[in-house]
ROFITOR-667245 format. One record per residue (C-alpha): residue number from 0; x, y, z. Coordinates in steps of 0.02 Angstrom, whole numbers, m for minus. Example, Ala and Ser with C-alpha at 12.3 -4.5 7.8 and 13.67 -1.06 7.14 Angstrom:
BEGIN
<0, <615, m225, 390>>
<1, <684, m53, 357>>
! end
This chain:
BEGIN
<0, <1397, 2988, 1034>>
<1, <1404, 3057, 1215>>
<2, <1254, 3106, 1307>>
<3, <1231, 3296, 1389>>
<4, <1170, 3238, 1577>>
<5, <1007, 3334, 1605>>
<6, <919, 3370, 1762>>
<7, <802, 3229, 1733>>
<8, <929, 3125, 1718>>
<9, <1023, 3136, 1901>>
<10, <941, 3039, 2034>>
<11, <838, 3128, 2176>>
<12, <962, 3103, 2295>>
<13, <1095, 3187, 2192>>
<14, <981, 3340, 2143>>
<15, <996, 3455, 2265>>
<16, <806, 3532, 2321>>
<17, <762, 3675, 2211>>
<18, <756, 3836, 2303>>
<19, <602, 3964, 2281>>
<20, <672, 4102, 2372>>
<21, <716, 4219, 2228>>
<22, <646, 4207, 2051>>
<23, <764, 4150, 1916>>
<24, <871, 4274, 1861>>
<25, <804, 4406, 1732>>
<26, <612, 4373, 1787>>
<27, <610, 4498, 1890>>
<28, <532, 4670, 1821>>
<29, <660, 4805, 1748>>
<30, <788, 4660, 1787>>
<31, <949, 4682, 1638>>
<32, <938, 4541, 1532>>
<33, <1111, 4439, 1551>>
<34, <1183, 4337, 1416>>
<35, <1205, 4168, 1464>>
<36, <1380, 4114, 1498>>
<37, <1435, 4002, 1345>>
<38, <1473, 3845, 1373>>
<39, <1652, 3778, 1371>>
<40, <1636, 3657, 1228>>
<41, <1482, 3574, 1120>>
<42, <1459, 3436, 1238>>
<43, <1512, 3509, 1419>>
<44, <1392, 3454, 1540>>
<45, <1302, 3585, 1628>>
<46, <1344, 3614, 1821>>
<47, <1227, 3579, 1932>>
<48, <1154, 3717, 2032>>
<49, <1238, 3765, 2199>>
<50, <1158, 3766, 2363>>
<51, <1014, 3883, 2400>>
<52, <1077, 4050, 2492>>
<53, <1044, 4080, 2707>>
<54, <855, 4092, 2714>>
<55, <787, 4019, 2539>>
<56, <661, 3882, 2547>>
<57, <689, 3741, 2456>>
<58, <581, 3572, 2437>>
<59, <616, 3408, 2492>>
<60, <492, 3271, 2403>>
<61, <355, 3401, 2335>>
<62, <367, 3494, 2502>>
<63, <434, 3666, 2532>>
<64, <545, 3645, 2677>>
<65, <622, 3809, 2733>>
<66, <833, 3827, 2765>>
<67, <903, 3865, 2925>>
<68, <995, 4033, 2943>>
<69, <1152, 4042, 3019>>
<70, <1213, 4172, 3094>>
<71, <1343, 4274, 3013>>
<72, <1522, 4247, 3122>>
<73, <1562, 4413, 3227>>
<74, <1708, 4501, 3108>>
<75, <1734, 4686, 3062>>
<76, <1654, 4712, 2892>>
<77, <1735, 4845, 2803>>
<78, <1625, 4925, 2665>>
<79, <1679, 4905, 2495>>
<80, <1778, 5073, 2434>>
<81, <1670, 5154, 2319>>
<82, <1734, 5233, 2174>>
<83, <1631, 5399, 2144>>
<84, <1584, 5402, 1955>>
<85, <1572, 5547, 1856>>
<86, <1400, 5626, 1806>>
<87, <1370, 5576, 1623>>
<88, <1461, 5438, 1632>>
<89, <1395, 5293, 1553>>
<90, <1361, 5139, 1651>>
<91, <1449, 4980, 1581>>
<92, <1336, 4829, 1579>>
<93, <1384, 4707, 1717>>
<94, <1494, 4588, 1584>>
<95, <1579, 4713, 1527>>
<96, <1781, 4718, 1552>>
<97, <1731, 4909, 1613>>
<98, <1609, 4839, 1747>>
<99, <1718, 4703, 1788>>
<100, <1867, 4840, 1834>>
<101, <1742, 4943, 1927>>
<102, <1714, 4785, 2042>>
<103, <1870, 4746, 2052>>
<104, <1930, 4905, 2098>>
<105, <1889, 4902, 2296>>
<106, <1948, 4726, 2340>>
<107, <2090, 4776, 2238>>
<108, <2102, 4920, 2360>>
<109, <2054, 4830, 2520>>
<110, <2193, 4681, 2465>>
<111, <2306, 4814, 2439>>
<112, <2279, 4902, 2595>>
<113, <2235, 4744, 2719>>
<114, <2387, 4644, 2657>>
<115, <2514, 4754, 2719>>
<116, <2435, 4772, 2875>>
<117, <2412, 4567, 2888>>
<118, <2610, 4554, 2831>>
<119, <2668, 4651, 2960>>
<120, <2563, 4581, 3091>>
<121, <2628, 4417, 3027>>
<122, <2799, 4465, 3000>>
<123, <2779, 4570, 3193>>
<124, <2736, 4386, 3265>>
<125, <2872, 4291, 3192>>
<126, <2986, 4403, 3253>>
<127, <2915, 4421, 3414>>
<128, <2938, 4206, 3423>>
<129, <3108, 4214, 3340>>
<130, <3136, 4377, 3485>>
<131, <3085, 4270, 3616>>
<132, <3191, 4110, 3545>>
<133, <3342, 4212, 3520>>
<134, <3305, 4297, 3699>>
<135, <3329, 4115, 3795>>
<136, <3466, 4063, 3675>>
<137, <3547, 4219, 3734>>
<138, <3521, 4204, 3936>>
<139, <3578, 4008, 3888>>
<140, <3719, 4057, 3781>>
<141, <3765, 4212, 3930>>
<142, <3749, 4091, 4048>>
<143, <3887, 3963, 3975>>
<144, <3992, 4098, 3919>>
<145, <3983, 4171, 4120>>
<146, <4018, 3957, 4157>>
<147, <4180, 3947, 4040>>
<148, <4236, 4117, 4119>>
<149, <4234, 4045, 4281>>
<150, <4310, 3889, 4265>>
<151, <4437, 3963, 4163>>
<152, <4465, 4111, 4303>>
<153, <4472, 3960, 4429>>
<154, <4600, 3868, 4313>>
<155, <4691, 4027, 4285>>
<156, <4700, 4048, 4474>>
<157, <4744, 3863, 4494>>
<158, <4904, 3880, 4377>>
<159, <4949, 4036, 4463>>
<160, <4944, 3968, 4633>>
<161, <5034, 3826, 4593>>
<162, <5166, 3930, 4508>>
<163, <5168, 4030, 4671>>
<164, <5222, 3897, 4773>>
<165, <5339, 3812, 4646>>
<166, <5416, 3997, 4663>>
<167, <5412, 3991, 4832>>
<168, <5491, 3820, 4859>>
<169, <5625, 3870, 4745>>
<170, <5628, 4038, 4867>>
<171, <5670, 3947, 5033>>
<172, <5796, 3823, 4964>>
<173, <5901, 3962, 4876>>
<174, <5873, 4109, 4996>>
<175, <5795, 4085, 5150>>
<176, <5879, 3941, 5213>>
<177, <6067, 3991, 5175>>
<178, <6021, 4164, 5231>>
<179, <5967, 4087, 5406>>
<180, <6101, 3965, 5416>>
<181, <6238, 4114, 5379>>
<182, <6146, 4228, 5509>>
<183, <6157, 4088, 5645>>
<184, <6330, 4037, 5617>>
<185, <6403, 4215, 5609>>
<186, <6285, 4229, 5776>>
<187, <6208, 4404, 5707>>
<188, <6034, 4314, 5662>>
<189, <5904, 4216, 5728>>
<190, <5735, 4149, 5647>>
<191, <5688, 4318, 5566>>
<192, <5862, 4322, 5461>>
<193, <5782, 4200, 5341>>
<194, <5654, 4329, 5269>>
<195, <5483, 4348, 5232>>
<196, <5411, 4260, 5097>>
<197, <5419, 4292, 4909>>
<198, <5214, 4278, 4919>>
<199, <5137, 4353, 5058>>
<200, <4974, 4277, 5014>>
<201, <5051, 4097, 5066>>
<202, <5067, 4162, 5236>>
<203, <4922, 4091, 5308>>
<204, <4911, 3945, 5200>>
<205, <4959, 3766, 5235>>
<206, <5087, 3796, 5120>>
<207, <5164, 3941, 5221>>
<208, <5146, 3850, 5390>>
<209, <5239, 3693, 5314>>
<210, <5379, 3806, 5268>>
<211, <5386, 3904, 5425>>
<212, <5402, 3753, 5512>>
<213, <5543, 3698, 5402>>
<214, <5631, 3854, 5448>>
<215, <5602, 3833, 5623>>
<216, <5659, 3666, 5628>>
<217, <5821, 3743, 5553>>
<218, <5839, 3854, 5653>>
<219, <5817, 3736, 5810>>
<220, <5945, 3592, 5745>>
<221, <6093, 3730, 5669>>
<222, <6091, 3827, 5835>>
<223, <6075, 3650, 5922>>
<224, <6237, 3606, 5820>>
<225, <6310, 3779, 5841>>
<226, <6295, 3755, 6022>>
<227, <6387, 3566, 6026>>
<228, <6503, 3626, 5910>>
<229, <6545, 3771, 6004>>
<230, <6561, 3671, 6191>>
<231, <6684, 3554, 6117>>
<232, <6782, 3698, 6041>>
<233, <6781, 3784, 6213>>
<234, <6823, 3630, 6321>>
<235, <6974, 3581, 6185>>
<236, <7046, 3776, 6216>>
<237, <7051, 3771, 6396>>
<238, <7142, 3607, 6393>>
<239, <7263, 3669, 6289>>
<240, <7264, 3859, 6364>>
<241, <7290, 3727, 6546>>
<242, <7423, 3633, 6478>>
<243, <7511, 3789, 6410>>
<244, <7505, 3868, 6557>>
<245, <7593, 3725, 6624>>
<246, <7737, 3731, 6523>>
<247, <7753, 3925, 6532>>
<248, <7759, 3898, 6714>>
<249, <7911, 3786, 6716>>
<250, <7989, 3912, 6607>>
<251, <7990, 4026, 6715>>
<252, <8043, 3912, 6865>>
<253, <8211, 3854, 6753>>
<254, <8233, 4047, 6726>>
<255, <8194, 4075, 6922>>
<256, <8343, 3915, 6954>>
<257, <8448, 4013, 6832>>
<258, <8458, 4182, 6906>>
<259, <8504, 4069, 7084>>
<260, <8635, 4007, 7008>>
<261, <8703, 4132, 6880>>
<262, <8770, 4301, 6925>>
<263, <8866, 4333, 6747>>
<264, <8782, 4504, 6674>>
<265, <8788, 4435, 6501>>
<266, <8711, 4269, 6512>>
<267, <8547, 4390, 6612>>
<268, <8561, 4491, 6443>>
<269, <8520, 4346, 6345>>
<270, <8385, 4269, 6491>>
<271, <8302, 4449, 6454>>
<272, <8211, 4413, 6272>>
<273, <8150, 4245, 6321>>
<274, <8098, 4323, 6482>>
<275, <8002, 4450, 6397>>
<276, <7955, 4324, 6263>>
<277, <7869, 4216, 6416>>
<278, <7765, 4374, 6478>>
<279, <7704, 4413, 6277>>
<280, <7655, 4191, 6305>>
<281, <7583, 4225, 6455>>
<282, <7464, 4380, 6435>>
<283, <7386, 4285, 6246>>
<284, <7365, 4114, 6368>>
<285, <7279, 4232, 6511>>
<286, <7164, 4318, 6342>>
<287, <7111, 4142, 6287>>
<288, <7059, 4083, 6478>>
<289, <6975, 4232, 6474>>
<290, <6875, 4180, 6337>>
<291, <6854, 4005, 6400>>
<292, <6783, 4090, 6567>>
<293, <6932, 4048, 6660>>
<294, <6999, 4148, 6834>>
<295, <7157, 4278, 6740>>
<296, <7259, 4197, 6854>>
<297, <7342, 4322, 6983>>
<298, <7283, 4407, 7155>>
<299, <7332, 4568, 7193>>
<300, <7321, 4691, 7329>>
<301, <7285, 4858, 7283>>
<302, <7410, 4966, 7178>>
<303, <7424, 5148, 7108>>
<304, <7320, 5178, 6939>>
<305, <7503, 5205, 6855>>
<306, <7592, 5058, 6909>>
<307, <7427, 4949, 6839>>
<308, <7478, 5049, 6672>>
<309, <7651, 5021, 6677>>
<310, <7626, 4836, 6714>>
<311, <7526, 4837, 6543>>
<312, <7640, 4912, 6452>>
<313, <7778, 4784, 6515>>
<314, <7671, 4656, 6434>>
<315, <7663, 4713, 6273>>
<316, <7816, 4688, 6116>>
<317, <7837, 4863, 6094>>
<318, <7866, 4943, 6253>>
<319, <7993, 5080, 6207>>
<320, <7857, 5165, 6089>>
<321, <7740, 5182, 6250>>
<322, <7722, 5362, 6324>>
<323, <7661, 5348, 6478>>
<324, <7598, 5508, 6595>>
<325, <7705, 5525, 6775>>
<326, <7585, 5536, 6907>>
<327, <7415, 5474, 6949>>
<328, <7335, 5500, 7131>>
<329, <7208, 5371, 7099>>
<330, <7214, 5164, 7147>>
<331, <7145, 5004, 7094>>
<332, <7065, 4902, 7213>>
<333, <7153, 4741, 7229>>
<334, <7034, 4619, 7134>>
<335, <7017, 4715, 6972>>
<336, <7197, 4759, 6962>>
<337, <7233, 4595, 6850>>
<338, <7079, 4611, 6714>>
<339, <7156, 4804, 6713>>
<340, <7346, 4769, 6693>>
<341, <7261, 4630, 6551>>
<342, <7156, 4736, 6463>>
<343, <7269, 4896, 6448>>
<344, <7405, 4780, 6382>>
<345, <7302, 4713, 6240>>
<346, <7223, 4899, 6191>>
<347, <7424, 4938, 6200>>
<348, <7469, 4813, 6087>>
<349, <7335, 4824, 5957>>
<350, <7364, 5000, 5942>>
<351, <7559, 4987, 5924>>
<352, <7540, 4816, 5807>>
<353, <7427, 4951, 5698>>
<354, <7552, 5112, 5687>>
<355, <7702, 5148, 5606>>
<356, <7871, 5084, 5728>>
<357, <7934, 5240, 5719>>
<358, <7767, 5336, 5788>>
<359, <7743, 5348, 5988>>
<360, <7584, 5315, 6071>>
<361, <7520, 5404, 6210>>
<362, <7435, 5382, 6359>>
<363, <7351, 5490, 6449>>
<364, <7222, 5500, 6598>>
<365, <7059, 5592, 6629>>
<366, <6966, 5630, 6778>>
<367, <6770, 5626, 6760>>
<368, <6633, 5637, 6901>>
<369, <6600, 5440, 6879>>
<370, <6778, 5381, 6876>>
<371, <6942, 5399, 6787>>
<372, <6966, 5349, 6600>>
<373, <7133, 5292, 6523>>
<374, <7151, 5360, 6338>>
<375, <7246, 5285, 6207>>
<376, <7324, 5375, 6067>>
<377, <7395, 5300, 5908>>
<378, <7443, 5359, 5737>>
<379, <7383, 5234, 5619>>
<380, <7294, 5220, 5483>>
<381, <7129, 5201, 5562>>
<382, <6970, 5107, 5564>>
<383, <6849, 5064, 5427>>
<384, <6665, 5095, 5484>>
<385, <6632, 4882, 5468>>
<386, <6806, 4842, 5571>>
<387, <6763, 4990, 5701>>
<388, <6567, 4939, 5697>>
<389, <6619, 4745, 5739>>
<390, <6749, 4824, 5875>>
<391, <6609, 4893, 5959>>
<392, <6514, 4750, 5974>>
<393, <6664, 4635, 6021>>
<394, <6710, 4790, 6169>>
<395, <6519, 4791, 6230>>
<396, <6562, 4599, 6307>>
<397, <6374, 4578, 6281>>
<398, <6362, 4453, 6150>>
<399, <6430, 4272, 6184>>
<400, <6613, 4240, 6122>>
<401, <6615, 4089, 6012>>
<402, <6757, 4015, 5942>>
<403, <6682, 3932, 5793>>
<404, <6626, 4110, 5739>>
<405, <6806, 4174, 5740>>
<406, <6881, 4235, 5578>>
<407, <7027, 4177, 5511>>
<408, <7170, 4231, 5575>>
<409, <7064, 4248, 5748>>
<410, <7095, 4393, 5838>>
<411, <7076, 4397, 6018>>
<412, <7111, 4576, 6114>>
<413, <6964, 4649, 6072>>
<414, <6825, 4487, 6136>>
<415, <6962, 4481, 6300>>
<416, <6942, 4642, 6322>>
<417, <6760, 4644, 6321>>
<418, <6732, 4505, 6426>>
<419, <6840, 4571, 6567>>
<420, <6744, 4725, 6523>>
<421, <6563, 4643, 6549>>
<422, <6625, 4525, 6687>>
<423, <6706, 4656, 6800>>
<424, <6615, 4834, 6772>>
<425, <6713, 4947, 6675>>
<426, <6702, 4988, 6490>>
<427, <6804, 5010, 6338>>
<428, <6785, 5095, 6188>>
<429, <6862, 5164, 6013>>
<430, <6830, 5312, 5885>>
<431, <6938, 5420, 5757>>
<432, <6854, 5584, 5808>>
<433, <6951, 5609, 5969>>
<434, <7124, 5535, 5913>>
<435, <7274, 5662, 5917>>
<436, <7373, 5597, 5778>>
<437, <7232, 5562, 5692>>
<438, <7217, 5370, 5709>>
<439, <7099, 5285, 5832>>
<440, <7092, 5334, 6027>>
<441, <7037, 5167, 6142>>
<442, <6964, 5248, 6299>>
<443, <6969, 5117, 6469>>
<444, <6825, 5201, 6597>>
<445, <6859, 5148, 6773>>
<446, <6712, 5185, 6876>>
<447, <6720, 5240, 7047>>
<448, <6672, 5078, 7117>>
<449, <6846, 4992, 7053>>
<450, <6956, 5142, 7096>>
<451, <7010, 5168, 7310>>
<452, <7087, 5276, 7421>>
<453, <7294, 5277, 7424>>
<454, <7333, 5205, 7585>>
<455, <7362, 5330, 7733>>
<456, <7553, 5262, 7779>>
<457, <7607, 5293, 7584>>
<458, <7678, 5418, 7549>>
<459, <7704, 5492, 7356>>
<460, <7864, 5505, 7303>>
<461, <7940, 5626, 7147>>
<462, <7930, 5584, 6976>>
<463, <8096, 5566, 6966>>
<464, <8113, 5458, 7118>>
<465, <7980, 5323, 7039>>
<466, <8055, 5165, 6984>>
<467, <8072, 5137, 6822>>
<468, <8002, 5045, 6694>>
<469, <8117, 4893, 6645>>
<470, <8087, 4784, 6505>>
<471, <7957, 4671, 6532>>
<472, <7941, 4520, 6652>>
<473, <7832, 4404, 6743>>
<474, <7731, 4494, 6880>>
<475, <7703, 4439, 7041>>
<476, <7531, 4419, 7121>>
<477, <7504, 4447, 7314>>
<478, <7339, 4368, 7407>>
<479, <7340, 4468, 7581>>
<480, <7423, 4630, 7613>>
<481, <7603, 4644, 7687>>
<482, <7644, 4722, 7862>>
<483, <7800, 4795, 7782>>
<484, <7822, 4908, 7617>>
<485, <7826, 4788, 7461>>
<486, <7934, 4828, 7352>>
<487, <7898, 4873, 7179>>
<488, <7935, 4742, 7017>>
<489, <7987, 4801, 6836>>
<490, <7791, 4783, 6814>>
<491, <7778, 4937, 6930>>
<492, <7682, 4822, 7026>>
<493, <7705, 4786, 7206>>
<494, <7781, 4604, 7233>>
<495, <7798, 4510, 7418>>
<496, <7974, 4485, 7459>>
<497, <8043, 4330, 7537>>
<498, <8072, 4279, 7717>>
<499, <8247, 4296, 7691>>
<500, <8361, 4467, 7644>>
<501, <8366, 4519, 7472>>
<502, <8421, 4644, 7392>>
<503, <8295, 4780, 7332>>
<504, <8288, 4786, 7144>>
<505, <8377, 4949, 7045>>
<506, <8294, 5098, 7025>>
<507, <8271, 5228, 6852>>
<508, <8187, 5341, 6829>>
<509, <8045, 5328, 6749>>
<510, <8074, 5440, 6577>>
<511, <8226, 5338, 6554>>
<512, <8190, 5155, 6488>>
<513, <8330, 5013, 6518>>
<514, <8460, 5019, 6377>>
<515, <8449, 4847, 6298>>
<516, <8649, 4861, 6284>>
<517, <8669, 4868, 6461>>
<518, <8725, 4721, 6535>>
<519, <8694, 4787, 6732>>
<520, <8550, 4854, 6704>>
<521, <8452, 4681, 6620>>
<522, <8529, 4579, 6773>>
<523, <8440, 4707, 6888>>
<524, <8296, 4686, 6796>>
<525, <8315, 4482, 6793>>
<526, <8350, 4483, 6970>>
<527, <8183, 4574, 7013>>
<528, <8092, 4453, 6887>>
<529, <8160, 4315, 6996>>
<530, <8084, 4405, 7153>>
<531, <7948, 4426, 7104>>
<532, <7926, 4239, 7016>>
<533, <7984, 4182, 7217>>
<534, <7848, 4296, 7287>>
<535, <7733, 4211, 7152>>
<536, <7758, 4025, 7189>>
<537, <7743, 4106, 7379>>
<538, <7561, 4160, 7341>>
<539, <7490, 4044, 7210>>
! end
């Protein structure tokens, strides 16, 4: 059998000291008797009492030693909710399940009402942590998400700079450059013909600086080329313009040894065509010296306004279509007469190659305080706005004359033209406005400075009295005036006569042309060719 453990039975130093504070429960007086607490089973040994309370005595070996107090810890003490009872009511004895509910009741309540409080202080702090965590995982995961925007703005900008000069590579080979190189060898352009670029943002870039100097070094090495290119065409046309010359020139010496020898009226008939034929070679040879900066070729002294006319118009293929006026009192002063007599006769023929045959054109003459202009009327078609815009520019003189810039077939009057215009001081023009037969009027303005007095031993003679205007020959230049009157050529200008006799050339008047039928008539006109070839050769 198993022994109960009594309080004998535990050593001393296992028995805690007995404490003599309080008497043992239900000693006291008026103290409720409480049942004892039945034991768990038959042979459960009895627990040993607990420590004595804060203040008890309690003796150690037969002596009462007394227990330290300590002090109660510093918390807020709440007092117990106290249920008010109801008068009458009977009081339950302490065991009972009634008493038991009645204590239970306020730390039911103060549970109830402290764990709430405690939960959301609890539940306050955690989310104040979790706040706080979340709050730097926030500024961390801000801060990353303001990194990745960057680099990704930086990458963005990368692809889109690079794309920008891809596009602006492909830019200068496709559009600037031709552009430029067009511009410079039309010779309308220079450096800013290429363009700006596509990307104005490049312009201060390396990558706009590089390309800029691409474009100047372009620009430097075409207009270099232009510029050799343009020398060697201009040396090879004066050589041949030279050597043309040449030959013309012994043309008209066999037709010169002809008329000495030939007095038959039909074989002068035929000499007239090529005879005319040589003056048409002569004046486009004199154009492209011209161009070439060559001297026209003849020395004149000075000569009525009208005979510089006529002598254009006896230059040109179509000479019976010409109208010309019968009197001018004016004069050209000896050194300009040529780049005149040139430059009517290739206004004349450009504005009869451009008009019906069958239409006249006029000339006519207008006095102005600064000068005297020579107008010429046609009835063509007229001008388109480009082809009288590029005339312009071609009659200013003030751009350079280039022959690798020429269009194809090249056309000549109008850049001879200007140049004798820019080199000697008068100017040229055209428009539709003014025209009387509503095609294009050329207007020559002589200023005063080219135009002179008529000499004071010459005397004007009638219209009708003027000589005429044959078909058209070689005209003769003069260097130093004559003591004697010269006589005039079928030019209508004046010619030097030899130091022998001869026979004045035939005079017409001047309404009434040579017929081409007339067999005495061309050998007059021959024969005065021939003169004034002799008075040439005398003065060349």
């Amino acid at each position: 059998m198993s022994t109960v453990a009594t309080p004998d039975d535990v050593p001393p130093r296992a028995r805690p000291p007995a404490c003599r504070a309080d008497p043992p429960p239900g000693s006291g007086p008026g103290s409720p008797t409480v049942p004892a607490r039945p034991a768990r089973g038959p042979a459960g040994p009895r627990r040993p009492p607990g420590p004595c309370p804060p203040g008890a005595a309690h003796t150690r070996g037969g002596e009462r030693v007394p227990r330290p107090v300590r002090p109660a810890p510093r918390t807020a003490h709440r007092p117990p909710l106290r249920i008010p009872r109801r008068r009458g009511a009977h009081r339950a004895p302490p065991t009972s399940p009634r008493r038991r509910e009645d204590l239970m009741a306020p730390l039911i309540q103060d549970v109830l009402l402290w764990a709430p409080t405690g939960g959301l202080v609890a539940v306050g702090a955690v989310a104040l942590r979790y706040g706080r965590k979340a709050a730097r995982r926030g500024a961390v995961l801000t801060a990353l998400r303001a990194r990745t925007a960057e680099v990704e703005r930086r990458a963005a900008e990368a692809e889109r700079q690079i794309a920008a000069r891809d596009e602006e590579a492909a830019h200068l080979a496709e559009s600037r450059l031709p552009a430029l190189v067009y511009a410079l060898q039309d010779g309308t352009g220079d450096l800013s013909s290429a363009g700006d670029l596509l990307h104005r943002e490049l312009a201060g870039t390396a990558t706009g600086k590089a390309y800029l100097a691409v474009l100047e070094q372009v620009d430097s090495l075409t207009a270099a080329a232009i510029e050799r290119a343009d020398a060697a065409s201009r040396a090879a046309v004066q050589a041949v313009t030279r050597s043309v010359q040449a030959l013309v020139y012994e043309q008209q010496a066999a037709i010169t040894r002809l008329l000495d020898t030939e007095h038959d009226e039909q074989v002068l008939e035929l000499v007239q065509p090529i005879d005319h034929t040589g003056n048409q070679l002569a004046r486009r040879l004199q154009i492209l010296g011209v161009l070439t900066d060559m001297w026209p070729g003849r020395q004149r002294d000075d000569v009525p306004l009208l005979d510089a006319v006529r002598g254009g118009v006896s230059r040109i293929r179509d000479f019976q279509r010409i109208k010309v006026p019968g009197e001018s009192a004016h004069w050209v002063v000896g050194r300009f007469v040529e780049p005149v007599v040139l430059a009517v006769a290739e206004l004349l023929d450009n504005a009869a190659r451009h008009s019906a045959p069958t239409t006249p054109v006029e000339v006519s003459f207008l006095e102005a305080h600064q000068g005297v202009s020579i107008e010429i009327h046609d009835a063509g078609p007229g001008m388109a706005p480009e082809a009288r815009e590029l005339a312009a520019r071609r009659l200013a003189g003030k751009d350079p004359v280039r022959f690798t810039e020429l269009r194809v077939p090249p056309s000549f009057g109008h850049l001879g033209v200007g140049r004798l215009a820019a080199k000697y001081g008068f100017r040229v023009s055209v428009d539709e406005e003014h025209s009387v037969h509503g095609g294009v009027r050329a207007v020559l303005h002589l200023p005063r400075a080219l135009l002179t007095s008529p000499p004071a031993a010459e005397v004007p003679e009638p219209a009708a009295a003027r000589p005429a205007v044959p078909p058209p020959s070689a005209a003769a230049p003069s260097a130093d005036r004559p003591e004697e009157a010269y006589p005039v050529a079928e030019d209508g200008l004046p010619i030097r006569r030899r130091s022998g006799t001869r026979k004045p050339p035939p005079t017409r008047p001047a309404s009434v042309p040579p017929s081409p039928g007339s067999g005495q008539s061309l050998a007059a006109f021959v024969r005065a060719t021939k003169s004034a070839r002799t008075s040439d050769e005398e003065t060349s």
